[in-house]
MDTraj code that builds the backbone (N, CA, C; nanometers):
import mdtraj as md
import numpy as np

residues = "UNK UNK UNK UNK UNK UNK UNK UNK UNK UNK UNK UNK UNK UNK UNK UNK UNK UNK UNK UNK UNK UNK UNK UNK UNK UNK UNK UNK UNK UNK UNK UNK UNK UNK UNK UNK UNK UNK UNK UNK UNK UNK UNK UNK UNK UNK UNK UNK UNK UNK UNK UNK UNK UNK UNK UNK UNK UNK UNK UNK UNK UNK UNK UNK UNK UNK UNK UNK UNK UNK UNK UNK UNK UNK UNK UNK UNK UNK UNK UNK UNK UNK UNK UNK UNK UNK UNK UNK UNK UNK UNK UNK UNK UNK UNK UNK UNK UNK UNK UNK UNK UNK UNK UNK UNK UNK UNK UNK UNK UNK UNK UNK UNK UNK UNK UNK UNK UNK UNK UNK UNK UNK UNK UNK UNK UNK UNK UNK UNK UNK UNK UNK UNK UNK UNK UNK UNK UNK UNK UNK UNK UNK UNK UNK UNK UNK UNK UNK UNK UNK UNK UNK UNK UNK UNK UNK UNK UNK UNK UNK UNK UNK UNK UNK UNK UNK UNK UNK UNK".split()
xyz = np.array([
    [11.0550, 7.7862, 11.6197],
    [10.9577, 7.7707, 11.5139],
    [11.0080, 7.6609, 11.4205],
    [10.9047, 7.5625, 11.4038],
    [10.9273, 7.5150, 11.2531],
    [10.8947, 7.4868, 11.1342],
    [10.9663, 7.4340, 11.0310],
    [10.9484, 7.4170, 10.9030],
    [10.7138, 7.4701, 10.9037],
    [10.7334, 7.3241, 10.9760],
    [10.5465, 7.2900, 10.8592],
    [10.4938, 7.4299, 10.9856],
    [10.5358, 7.4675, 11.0345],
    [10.4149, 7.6365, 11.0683],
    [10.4724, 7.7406, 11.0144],
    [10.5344, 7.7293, 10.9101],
    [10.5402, 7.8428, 10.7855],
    [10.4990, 7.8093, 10.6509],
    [10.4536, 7.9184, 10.6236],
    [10.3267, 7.9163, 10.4779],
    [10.3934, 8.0405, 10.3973],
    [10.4979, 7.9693, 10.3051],
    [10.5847, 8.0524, 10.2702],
    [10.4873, 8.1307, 10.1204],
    [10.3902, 8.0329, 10.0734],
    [10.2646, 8.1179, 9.9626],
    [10.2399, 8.2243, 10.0572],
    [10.1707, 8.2262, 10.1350],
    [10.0584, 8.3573, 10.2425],
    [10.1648, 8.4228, 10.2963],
    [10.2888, 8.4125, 10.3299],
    [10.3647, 8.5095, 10.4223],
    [10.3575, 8.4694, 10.5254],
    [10.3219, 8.3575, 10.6153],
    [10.2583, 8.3338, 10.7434],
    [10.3287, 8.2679, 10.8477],
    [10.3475, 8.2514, 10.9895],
    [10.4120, 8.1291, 11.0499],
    [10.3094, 8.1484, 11.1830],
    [10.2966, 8.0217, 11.2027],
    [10.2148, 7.9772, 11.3189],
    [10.2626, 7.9426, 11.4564],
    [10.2449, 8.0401, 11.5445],
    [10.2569, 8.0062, 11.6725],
    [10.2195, 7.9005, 11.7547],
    [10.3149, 7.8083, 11.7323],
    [10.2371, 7.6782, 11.8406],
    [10.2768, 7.6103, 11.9428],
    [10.4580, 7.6728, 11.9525],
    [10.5005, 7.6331, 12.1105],
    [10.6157, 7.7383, 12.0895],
    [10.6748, 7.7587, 12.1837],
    [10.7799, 7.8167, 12.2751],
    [10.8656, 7.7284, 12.3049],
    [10.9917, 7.7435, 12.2797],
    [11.1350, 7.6869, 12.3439],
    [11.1715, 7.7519, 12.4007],
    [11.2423, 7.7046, 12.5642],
    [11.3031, 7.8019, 12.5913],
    [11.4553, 7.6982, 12.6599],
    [11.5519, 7.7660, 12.7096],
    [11.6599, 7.6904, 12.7952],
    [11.6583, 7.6609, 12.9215],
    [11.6680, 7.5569, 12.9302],
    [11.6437, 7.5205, 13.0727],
    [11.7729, 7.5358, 13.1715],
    [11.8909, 7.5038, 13.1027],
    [12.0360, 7.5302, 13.1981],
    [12.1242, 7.5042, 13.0519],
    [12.2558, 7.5568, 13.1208],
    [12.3311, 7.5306, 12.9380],
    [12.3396, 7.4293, 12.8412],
    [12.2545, 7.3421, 12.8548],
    [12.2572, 7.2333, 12.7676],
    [12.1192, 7.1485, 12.7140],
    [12.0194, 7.2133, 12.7915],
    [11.9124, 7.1157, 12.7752],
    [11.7902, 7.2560, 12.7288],
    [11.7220, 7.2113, 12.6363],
    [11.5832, 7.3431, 12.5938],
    [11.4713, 7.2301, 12.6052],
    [11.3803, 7.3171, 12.6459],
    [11.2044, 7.2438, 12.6647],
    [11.1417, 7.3157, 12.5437],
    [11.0440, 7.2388, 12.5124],
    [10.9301, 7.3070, 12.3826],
    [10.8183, 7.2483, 12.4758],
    [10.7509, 7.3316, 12.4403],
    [10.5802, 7.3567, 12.5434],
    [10.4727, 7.4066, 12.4205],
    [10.3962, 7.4257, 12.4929],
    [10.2324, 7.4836, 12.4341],
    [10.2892, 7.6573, 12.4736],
    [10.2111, 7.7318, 12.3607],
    [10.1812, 7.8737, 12.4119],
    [10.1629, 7.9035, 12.5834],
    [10.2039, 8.0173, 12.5812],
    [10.1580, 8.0517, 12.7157],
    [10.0272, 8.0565, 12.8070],
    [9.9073, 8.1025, 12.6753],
    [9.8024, 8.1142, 12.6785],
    [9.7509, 8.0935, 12.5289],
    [9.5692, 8.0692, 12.5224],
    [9.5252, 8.0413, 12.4242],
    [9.5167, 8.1539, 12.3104],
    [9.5632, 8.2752, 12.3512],
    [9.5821, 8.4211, 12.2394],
    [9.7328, 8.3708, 12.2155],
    [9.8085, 8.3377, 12.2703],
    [9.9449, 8.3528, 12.2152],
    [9.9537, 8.2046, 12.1076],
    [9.8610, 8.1473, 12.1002],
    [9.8908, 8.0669, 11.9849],
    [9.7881, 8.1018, 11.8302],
    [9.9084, 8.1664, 11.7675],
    [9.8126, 8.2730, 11.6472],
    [9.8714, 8.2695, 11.4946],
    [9.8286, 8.2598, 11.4601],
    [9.9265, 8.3027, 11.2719],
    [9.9081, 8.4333, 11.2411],
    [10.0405, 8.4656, 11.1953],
    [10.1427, 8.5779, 11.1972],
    [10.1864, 8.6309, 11.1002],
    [10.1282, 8.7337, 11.0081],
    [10.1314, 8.7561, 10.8631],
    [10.2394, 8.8548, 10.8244],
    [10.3630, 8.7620, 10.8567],
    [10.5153, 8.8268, 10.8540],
    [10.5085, 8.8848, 10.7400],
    [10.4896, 8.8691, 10.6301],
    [10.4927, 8.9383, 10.4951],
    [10.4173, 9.0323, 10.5019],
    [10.3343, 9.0988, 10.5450],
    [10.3106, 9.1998, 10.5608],
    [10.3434, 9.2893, 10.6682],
    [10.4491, 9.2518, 10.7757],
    [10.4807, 9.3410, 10.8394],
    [10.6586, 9.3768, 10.7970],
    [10.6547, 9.2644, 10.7132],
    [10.7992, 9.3047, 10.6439],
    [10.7915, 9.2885, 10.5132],
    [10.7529, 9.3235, 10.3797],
    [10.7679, 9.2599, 10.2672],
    [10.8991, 9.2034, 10.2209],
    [10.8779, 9.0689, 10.1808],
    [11.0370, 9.0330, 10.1596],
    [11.0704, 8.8990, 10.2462],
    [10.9845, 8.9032, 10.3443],
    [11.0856, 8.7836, 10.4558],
    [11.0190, 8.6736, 10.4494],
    [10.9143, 8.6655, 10.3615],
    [10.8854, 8.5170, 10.3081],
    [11.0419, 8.4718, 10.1683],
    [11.0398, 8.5772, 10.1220],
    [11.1620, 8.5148, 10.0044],
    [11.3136, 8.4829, 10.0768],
    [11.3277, 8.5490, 10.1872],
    [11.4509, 8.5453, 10.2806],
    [11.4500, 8.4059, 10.3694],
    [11.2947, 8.3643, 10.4071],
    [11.2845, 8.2137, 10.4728],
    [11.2716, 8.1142, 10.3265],
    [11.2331, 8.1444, 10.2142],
    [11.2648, 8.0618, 10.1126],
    [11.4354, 8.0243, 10.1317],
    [11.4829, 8.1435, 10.1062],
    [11.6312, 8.1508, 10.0319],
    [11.6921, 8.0520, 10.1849],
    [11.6426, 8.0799, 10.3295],
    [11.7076, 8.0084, 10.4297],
    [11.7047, 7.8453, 10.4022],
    [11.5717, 7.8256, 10.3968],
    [11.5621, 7.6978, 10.3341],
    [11.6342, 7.6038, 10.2528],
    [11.6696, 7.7265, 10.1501],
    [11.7598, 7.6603, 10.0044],
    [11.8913, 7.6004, 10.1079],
    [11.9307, 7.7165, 10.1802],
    [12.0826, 7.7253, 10.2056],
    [12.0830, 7.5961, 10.3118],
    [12.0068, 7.5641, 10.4026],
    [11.9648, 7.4342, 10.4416],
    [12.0001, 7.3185, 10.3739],
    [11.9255, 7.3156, 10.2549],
    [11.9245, 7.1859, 10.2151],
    [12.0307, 7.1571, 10.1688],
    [12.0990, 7.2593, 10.1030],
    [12.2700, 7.3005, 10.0243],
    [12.3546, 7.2408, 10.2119],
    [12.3165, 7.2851, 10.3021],
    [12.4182, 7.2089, 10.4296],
    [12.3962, 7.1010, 10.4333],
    [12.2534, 7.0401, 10.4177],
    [12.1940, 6.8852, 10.4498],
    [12.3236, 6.7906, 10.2974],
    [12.2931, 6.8555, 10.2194],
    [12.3689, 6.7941, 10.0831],
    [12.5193, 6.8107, 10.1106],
    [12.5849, 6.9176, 10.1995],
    [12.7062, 6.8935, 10.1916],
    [12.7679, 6.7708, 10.2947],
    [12.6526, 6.7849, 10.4185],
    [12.6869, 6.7041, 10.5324],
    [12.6269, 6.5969, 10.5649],
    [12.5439, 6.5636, 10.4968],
    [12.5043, 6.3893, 10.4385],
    [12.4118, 6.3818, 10.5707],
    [12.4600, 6.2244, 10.6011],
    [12.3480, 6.1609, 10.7389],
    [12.4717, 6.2666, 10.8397],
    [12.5391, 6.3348, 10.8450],
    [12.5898, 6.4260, 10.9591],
    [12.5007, 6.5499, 11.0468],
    [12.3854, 6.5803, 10.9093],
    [12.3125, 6.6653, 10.9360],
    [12.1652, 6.6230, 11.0297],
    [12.1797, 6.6805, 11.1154],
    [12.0478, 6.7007, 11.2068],
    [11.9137, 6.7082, 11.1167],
    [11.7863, 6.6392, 11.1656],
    [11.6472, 6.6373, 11.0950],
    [11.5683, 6.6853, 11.2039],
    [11.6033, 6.8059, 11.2280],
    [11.5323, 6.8493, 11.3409],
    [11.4131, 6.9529, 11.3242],
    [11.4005, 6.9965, 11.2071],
    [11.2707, 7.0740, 11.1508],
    [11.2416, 7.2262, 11.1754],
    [11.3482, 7.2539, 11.2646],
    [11.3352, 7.4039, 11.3372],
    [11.3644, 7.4570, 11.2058],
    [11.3475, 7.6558, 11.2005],
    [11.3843, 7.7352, 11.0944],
    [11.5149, 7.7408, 11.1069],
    [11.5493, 7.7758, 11.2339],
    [11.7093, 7.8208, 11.2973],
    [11.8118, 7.7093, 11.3822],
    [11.8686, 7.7033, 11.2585],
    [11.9619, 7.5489, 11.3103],
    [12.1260, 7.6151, 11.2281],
    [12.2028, 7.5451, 11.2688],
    [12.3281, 7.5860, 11.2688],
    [12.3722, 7.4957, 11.1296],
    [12.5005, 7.5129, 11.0310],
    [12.4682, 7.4127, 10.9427],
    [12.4710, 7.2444, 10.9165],
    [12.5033, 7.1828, 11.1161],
    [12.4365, 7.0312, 11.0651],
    [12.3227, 7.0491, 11.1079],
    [12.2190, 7.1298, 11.0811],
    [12.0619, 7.1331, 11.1642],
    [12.0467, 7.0600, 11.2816],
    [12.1413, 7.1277, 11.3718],
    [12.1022, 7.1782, 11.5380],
    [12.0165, 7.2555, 11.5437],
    [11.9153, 7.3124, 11.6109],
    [11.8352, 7.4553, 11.6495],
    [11.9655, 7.5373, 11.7606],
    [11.9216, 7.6521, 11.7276],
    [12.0053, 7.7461, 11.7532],
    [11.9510, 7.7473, 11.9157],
    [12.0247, 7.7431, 11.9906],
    [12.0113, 7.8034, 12.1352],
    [11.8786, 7.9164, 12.1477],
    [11.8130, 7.8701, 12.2116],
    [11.6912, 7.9863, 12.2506],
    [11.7844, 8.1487, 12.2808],
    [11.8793, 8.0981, 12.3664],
    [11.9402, 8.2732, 12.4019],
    [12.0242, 8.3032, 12.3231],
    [12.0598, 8.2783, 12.1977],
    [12.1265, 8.3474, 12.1114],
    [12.0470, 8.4052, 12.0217],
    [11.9322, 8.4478, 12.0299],
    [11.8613, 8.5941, 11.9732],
    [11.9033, 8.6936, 12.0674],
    [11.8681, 8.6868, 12.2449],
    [11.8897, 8.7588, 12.2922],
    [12.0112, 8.8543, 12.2886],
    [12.1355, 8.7417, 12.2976],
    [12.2511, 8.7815, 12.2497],
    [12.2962, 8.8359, 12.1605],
    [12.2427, 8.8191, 12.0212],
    [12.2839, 8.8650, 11.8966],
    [12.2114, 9.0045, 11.9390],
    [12.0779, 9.0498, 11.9421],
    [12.0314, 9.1519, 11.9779],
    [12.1017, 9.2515, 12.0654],
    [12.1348, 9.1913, 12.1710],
    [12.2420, 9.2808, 12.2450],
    [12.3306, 9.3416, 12.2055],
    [12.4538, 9.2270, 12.1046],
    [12.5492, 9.2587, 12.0052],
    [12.5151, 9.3815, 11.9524],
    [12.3768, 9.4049, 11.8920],
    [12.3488, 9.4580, 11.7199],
    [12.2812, 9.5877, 11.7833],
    [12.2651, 9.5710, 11.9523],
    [12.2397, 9.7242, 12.0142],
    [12.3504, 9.7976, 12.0470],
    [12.4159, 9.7471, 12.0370],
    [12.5606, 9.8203, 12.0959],
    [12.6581, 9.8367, 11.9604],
    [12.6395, 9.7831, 11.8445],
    [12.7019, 9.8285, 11.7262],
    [12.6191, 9.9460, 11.6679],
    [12.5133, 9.9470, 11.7144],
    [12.3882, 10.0513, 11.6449],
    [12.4264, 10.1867, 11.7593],
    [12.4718, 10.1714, 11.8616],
    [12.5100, 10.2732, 11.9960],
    [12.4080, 10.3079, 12.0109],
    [12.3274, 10.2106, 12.0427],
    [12.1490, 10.2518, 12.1471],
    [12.1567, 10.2056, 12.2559],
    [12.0689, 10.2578, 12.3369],
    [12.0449, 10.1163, 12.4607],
    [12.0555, 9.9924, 12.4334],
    [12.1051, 9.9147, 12.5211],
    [12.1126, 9.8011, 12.5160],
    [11.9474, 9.7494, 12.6133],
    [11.8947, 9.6661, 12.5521],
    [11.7468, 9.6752, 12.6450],
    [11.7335, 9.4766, 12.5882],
    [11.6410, 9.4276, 12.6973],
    [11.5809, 9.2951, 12.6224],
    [11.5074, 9.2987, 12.5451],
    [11.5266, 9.2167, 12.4476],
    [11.4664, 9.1889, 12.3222],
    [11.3239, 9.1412, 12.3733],
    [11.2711, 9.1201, 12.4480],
    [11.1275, 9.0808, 12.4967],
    [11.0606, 9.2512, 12.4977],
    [11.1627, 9.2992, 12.5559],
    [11.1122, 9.4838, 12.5688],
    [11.0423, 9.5692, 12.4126],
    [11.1183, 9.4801, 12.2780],
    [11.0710, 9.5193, 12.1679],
    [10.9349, 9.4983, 12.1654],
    [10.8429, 9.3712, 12.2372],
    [10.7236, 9.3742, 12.2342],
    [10.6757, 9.4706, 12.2605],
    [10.7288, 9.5697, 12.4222],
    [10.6321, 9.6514, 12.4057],
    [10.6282, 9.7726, 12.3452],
    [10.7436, 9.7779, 12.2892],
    [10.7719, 9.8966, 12.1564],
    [10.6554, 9.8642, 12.0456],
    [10.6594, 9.7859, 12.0072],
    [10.6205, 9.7326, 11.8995],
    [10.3991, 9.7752, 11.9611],
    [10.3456, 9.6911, 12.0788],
    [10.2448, 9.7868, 12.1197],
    [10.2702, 9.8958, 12.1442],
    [10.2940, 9.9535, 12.1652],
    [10.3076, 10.1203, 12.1876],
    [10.2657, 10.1948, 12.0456],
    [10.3543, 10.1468, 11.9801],
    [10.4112, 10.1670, 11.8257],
    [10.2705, 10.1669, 11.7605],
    [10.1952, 10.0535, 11.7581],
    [10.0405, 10.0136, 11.6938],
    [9.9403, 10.0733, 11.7784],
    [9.9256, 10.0937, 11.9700],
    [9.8602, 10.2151, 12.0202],
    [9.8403, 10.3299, 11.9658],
    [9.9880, 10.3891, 11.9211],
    [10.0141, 10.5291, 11.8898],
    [9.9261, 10.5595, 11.7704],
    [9.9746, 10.4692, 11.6891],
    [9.9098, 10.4527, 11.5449],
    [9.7700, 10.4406, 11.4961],
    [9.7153, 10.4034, 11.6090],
    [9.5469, 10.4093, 11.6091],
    [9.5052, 10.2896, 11.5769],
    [9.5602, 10.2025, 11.5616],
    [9.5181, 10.0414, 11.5813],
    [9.4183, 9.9811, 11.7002],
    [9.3087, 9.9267, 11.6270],
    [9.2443, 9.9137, 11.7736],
    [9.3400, 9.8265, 11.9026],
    [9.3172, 9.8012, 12.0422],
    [9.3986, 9.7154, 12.0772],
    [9.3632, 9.5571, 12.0709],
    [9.2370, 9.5260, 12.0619],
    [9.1738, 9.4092, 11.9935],
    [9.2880, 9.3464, 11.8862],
    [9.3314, 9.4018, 11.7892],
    [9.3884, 9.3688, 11.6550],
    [9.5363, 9.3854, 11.7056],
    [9.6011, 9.5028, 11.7780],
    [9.7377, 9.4630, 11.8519],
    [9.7488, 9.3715, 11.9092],
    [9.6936, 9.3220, 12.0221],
    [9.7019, 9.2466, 12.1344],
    [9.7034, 9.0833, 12.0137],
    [9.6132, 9.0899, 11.9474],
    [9.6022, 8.9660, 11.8359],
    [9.7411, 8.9246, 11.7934],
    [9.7518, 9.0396, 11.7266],
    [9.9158, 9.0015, 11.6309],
    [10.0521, 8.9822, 11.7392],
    [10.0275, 9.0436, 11.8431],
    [10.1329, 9.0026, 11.9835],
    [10.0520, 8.8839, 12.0888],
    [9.9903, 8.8354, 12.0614],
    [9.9561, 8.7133, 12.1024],
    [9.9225, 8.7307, 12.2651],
    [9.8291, 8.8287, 12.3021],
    [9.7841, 8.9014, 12.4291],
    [9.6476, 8.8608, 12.4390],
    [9.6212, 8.8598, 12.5457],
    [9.4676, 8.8993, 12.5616],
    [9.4082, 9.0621, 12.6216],
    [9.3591, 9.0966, 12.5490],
    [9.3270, 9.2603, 12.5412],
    [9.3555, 9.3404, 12.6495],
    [9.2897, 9.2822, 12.7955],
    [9.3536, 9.3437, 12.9153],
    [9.5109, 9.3661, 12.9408],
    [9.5590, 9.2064, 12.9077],
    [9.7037, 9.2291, 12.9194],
    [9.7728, 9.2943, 12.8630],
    [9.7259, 9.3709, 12.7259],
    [9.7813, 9.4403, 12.6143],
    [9.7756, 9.5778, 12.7058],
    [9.6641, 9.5940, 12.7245],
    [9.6179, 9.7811, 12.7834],
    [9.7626, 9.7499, 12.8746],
    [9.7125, 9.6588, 12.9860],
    [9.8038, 9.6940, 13.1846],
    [9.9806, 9.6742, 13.1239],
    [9.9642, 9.5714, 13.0575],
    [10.1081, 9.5712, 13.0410],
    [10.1948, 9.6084, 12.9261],
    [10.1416, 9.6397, 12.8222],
    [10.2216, 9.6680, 12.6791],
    [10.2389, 9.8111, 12.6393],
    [10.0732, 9.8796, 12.7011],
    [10.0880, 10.0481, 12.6464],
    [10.1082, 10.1034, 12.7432],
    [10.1861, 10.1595, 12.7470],
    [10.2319, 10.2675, 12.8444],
    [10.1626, 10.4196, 12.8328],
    [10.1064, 10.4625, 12.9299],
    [10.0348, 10.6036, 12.8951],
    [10.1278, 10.7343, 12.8901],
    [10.1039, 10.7892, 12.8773],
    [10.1926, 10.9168, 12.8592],
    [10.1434, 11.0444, 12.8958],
    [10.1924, 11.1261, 12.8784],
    [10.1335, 11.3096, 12.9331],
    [10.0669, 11.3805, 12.7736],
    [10.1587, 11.3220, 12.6530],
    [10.1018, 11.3688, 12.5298],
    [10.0205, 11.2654, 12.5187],
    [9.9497, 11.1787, 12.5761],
    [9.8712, 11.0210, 12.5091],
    [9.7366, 11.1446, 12.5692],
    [9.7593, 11.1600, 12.7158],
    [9.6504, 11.2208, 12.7929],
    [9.6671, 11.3863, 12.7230],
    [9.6674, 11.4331, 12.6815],
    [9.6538, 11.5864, 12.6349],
    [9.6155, 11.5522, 12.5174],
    [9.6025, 11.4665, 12.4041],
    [9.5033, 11.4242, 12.2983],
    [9.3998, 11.3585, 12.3025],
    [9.3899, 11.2836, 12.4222],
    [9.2642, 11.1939, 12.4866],
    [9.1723, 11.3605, 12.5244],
    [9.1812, 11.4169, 12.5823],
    [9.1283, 11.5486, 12.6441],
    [9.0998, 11.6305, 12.5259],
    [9.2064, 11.6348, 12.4612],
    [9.1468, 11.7391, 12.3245],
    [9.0158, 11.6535, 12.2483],
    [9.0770, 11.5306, 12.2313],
    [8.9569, 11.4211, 12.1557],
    [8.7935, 11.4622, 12.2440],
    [8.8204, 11.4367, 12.3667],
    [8.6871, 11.3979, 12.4638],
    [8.6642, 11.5880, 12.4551],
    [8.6892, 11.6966, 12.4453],
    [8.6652, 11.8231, 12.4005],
    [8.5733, 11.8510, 12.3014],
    [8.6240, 11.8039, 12.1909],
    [8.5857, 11.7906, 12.0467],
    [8.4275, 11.7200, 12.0597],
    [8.4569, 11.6215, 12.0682],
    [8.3619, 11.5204, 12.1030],
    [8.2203, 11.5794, 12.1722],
    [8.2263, 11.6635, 12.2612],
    [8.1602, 11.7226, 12.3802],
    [8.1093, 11.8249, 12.2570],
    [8.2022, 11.9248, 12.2147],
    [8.1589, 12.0143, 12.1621],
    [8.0539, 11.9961, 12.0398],
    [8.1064, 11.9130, 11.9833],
    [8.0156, 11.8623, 11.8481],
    [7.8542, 11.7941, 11.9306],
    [7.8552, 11.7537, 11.9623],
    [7.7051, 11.6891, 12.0910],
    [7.6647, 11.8096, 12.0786],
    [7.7199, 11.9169, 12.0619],
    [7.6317, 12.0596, 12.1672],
    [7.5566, 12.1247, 12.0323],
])
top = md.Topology()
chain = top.add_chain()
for i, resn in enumerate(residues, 1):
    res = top.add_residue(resn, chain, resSeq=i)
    for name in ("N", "CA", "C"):
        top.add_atom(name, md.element.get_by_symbol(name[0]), res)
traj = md.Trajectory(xyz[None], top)
């Protein structure tokens, strides 16, 4: 992600390409995967606070750019090291791994939080229209691949479609 697709007034950052690593030394930036996965993302409201935390990153930026003169990288990403390099695409994965195994949980891929995260907004009664949106899906792909059904999902679907039946009568 960078600098100009965050809207640090609104809380917001805009999805508009993907980096990823190509072999240990070289990363590609592309277009979204698809035309849902390129979306704005109203981080401040799913965290209050992390617009003032990408402010404060910013500051600490420019405080590296000022200590390290023309040494420093003008590379525009959020996540750069302090001569503004961008950080390796797989060192989220990594740090995540780290911060599962200091927490003594599963260790799982950080791509897998997506589908926690649908599940999480399924459970919750979110339509999947408005999930699939904010995870950058298109609605089918949200249902087949993100929610997982369950034995308690289906024993409240049945009580619901019960209810439902009964009130008609």
């Amino acid at each position: 992600m960078k600098w100009d697709a965050v809207d640090l007034i609104k809380g917001e950052v805009r999805v508009e390409a993907g980096r990823v690593q190509l072999d240990g030394h070289r990363t590609a930036t592309d277009d979204p995967k698809s035309s849902a996965s390129r979306r704005t993302v109203p981080v401040e409201d799913i965290q209050p606070g992390t617009a003032a935390l990408l402010l404060s990153l910013k500051a600490r930026q420019a405080a590296d750019k000022a200590k390290h003169g023309a040494a420093c990288a003008e590379s525009g990403y959020v996540l750069v090291n302090p001569i503004g390099l961008p950080v390796r695409p797989e060192a989220y994965s990594d740090r995540f791994a780290v911060l599962c195994r200091q927490a003594e949980v599963p260790v799982v891929g950080l791509h897998d939080v997506r589908h926690t995260f649908a599940t999480i907004m399924h459970r919750a009664g979110l339509a999947p229209s408005d999930a699939a949106a904010l995870l950058g899906h298109m609605v089918a792909v949200h249902l087949a691949t993100y929610v997982t059904p369950t034995q308690k999902g289906a024993r409240a679907a049945a009580a619901g479609l019960g209810g439902a039946i009964s009130e008609a009568m």
